[in-house]
N, C-alpha and C positions, 0 to 999 in steps of 0.2 A: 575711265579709270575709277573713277568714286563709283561706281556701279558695283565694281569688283568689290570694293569697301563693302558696300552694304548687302549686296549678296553673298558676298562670296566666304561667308565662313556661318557655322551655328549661331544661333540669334534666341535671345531669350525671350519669354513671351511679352514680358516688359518690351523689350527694345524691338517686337515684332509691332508690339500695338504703337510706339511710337514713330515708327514707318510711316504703318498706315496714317497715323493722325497729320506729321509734316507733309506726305502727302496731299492732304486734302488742302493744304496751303500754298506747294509750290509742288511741278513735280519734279524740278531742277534734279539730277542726282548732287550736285556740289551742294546745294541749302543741306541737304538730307545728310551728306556726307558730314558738312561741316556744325551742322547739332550735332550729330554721332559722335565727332570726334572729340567736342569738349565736356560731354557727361558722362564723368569716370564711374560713377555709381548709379544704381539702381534707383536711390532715392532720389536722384535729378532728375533722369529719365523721368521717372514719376509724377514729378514735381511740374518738368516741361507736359507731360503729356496732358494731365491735367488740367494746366491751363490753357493748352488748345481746346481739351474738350467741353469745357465747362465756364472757359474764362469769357468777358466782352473787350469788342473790339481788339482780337487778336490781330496781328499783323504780322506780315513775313519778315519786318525788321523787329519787331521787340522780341519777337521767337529768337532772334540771332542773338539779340544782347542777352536775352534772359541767361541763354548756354553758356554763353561767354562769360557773366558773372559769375554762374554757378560754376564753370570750369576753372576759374580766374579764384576763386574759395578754394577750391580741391586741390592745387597747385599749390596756393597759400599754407594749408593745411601738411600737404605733403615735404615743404620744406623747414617747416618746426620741429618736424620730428627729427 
């Protein structure tokens, strides 16, 4: 089913390159799904993909929490307006 998530619609090139990047960390479809599903913006994406590619000692849990904060701000954000 998360498969379908992350293939199954147009994919920007941001969110193609973050694919690939969680990829090379887990290839679980659900890890991949469940980043995807908490980075409402382009600049999180970014932000995450980033520190896969460039950051030290990545891990497949601070990849989770990182989404999760920044998802967890976007949400915060979205409900002051």
């Amino acid at each position: 089913m998360a498969g379908n998530f992350i293939y199954g619609k147009h994919r920007t090139e941001m969110e193609m390159r973050l694919i690939r990047l969680l990829r090379t960390i887990s290839a679980e479809d659900d890890f991949v799904h469940g980043v995807l599903i908490d980075l409402v913006t382009e600049e999180d994406q970014r932000t995450v993909a980033d520190f896969i590619e460039y950051g030290q000692d990545v891990t497949y849990e601070g990849v989770i929490l990182m989404a999760l904060e920044l998802g967890t701000r976007q949400r915060g954000k979205q409900n002051q307006t």
